[in-house]
C-alpha positions as CSV (number, residue, x, y, z in Angstrom):
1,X,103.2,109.7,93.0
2,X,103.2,109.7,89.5
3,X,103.0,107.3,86.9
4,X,106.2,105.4,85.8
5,X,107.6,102.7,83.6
6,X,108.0,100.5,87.0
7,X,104.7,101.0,87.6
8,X,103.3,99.5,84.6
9,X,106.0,97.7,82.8
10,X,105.6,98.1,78.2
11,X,104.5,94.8,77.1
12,X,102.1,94.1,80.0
13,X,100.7,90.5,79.7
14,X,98.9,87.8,81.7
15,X,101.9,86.1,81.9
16,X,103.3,89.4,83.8
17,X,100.5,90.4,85.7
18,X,100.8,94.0,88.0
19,X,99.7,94.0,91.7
20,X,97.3,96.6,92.1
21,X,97.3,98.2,95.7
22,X,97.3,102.1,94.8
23,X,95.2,104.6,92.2
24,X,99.0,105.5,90.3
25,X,99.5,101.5,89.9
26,X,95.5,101.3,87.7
27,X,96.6,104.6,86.2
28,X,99.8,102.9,84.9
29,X,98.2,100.2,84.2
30,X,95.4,102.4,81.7
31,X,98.3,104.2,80.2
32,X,100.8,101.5,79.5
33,X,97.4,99.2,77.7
34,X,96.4,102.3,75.9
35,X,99.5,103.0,74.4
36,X,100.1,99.0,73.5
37,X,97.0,99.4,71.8
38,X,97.8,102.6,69.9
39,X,95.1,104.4,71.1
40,X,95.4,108.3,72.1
41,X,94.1,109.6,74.9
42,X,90.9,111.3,72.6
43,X,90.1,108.2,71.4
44,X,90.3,106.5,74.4
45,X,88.1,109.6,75.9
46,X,85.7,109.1,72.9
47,X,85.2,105.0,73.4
48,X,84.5,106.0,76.8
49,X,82.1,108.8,76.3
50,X,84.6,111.1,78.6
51,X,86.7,113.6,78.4
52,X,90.1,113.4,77.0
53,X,91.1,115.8,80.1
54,X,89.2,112.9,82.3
55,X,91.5,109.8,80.4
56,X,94.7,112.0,81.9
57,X,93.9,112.5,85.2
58,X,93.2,108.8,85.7
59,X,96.1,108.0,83.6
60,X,98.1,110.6,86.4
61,X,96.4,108.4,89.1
62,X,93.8,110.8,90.2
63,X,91.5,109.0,92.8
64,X,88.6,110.6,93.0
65,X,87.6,109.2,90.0
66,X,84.4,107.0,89.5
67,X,84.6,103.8,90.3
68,X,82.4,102.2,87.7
69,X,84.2,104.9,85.2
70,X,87.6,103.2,85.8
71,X,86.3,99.4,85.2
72,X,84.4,100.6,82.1
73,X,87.7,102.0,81.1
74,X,89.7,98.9,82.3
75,X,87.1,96.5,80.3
76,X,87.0,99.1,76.9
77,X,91.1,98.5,77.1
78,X,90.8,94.5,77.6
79,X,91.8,94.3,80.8
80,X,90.4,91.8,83.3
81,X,90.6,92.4,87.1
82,X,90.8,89.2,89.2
83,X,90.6,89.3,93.1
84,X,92.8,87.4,95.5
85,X,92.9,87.7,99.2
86,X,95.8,87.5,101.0
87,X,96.5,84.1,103.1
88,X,95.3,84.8,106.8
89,X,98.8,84.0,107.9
90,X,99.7,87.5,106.1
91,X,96.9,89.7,107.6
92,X,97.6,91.1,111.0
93,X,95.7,90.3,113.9
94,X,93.4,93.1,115.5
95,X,94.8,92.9,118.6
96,X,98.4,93.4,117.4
97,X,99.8,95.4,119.9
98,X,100.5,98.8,117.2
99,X,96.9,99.3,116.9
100,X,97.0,99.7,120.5
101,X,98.2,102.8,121.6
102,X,98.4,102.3,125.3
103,X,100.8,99.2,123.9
104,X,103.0,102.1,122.1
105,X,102.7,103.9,125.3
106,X,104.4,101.3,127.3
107,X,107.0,100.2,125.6
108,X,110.6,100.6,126.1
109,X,109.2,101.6,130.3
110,X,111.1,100.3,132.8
111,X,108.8,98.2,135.1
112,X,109.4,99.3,138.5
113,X,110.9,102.9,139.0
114,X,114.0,103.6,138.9
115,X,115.0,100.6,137.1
């Protein structure tokens, strides 16, 4: 997937903060806070000692990219990462029955033949 306006909404703020679950949702992120700050992709590459070919593969969501290379990019840009687990209630447990596949196996079978 590539990046989109959705993605990383113009006029990104604190108050509007973006959940990040994917590589395209950081890229968007990058792009969307580069261009607020009226930086081009060279001199974003320059700040960052990189490429400028390196600023748009990240911005296109490339994941193979260096971790530590995107947060130096992220904290060049002024943007802070916070972490937030979700509530327990919202994880699944690891004996739900879809990470079983004799479980998948045995649904929808009748339990006695021929019924």
């Amino acid at each position: 997937m590539s990046y989109n306006a959705y993605m990383a909404p113009t006029g990104y703020t604190a108050a509007r903060p973006i959940h990040l679950r994917r590589a395209d949702d950081i890229a968007g992120l990058i792009k969307a806070r580069r261009e607020a700050l009226g930086l081009s992709q060279q001199a974003l590459a320059a700040l960052l000692t990189v490429s400028r070919k390196w600023v748009n593969e990240i911005e296109q969501g490339n994941s193979n990219a260096k971790l530590g290379l995107v947060l130096r990019a992220l904290n060049e840009l002024g943007v802070d990462l916070y972490g937030q687990t979700a509530p327990t209630n919202e994880t699944r447990p690891a004996t739900d029955p879809i990470d079983d596949i004799d479980s998948i196996a045995d649904m929808n079978l009748p339990t006695k033949r021929g019924k």
